[in-house]
C-alpha positions, 0 to 999 in steps of 0.5 A: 247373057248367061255364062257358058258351061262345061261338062267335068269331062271337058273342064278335065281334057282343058286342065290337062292339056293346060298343063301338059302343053307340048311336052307330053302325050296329050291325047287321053288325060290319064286316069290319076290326073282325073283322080287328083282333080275328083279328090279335090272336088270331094274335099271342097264339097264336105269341107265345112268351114262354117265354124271357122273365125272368119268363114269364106265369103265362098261355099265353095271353092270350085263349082256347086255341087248339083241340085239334082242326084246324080245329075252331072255339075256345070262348070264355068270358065273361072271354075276351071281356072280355079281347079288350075290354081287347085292342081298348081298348089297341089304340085308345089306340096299343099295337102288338098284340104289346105289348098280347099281351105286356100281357094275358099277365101281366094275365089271372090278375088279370083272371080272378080280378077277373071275377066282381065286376066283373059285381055290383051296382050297373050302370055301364052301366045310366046311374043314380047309386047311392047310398053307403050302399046299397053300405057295401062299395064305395068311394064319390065325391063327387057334388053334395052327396052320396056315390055309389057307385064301382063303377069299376076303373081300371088304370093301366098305365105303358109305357116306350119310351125304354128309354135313361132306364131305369138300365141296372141296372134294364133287364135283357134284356127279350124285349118292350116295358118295361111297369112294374107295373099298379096297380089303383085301386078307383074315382076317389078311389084313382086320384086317390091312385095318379096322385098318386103316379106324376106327375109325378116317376116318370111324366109319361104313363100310359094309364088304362083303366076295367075294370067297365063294360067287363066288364058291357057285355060281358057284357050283349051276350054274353047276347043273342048270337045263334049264328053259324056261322063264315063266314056271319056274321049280325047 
């Protein structure tokens, strides 16, 4: 079975509520949070990594451009989900081609995290679940008793002060300095891998939590209604 598509304008109504939620107006999604995501698209169709010294596995790091001119892209659940992680770098200060760069090498691994991220128990449902309901996720400590942690945290490592990297170890990046993302299955391992990291190797990370942000997703996505391009509607 093939997978379900979406048009741009739908994958834009589902981001913008995603991020939104309740604390804002959420009828028209506004003119620069579309511009953000567009400038974005653009980046990750002319960036050209080819040359770099490990390219991505990935071409891109949301959805191929169409085959046709002018014909509109189709997106999927997880391309979404990516533009997501996309915005969330954006707001925590990554310039856009270094979150296109990022996502290039991150999206085999969010891919293939996709489908679990979406399973049992709801993050975005408000509710605490119990451990023992769930023996195979890692759980938490929470009032006396042990919760479930559906939680994904990556931890992601940006280097802008390339001057402190051993000149050995520089290489001849054709993008910004990104060291490798470790992914924590829920706050007890992020605890561990924060231990580790700061402060002797790192003393600023950037932590993004990936499992509410793939439901929520999700969740919008199945309510989006058909928007053609230009005319969009809430």
């Amino acid at each position: 079975m093939s997978e379900e598509t979406f048009g741009r304008g739908q994958v834009e109504w589902a981001l913008w509520r995603s991020f939104a939620r309740a604390r804002l107006n959420t009828g028209d999604v506004p003119q620069i949070f579309r511009t953000r995501i567009k400038r974005l698209l653009d980046v990750d169709r002319d960036l050209d990594l080819s040359g770099a010294e490990v390219p991505p596995e990935a071409d891109h790091a949301f959805a191929a451009p169409p085959s046709v001119e002018g014909a509109e892209a189709e997106y999927e659940a997880v391309d979404a989900f990516c533009l997501a992680i996309a915005l969330d770098l954006l707001d925590s200060g990554f310039k856009q081609s270094e979150i296109v760069f990022l996502m290039r090498y991150l999206r085999p691994e969010l891919e293939e995290r996709f489908p679990a991220l979406l399973g049992r128990p709801s993050l975005i449902d408000r509710q605490r679940h119990r451990a023992e309901d769930y023996p195979d996720l890692p759980s938490y400590e929470n009032l006396g008793h042990r919760d479930a942690d559906r939680r994904l945290f990556v931890v992601l490592q940006k280097v802008e002060l390339t001057e402190i990297i051993p000149a050995s170890a520089r290489g001849r990046p054709t993008g910004p300095v990104i060291l490798e993302p470790v992914f924590c299955d829920g706050a007890e391992a992020l605890g561990s891998a924060l231990h580790e990291i700061m402060p002797d190797r790192r003393r600023a990370v950037t932590v993004l939590e990936l499992a509410a942000t793939a439901q929520a997703v999700q969740a919008w996505l199945a309510q989006a209604p058909i928007i053609r391009r230009g005319r969009p509607k809430a």
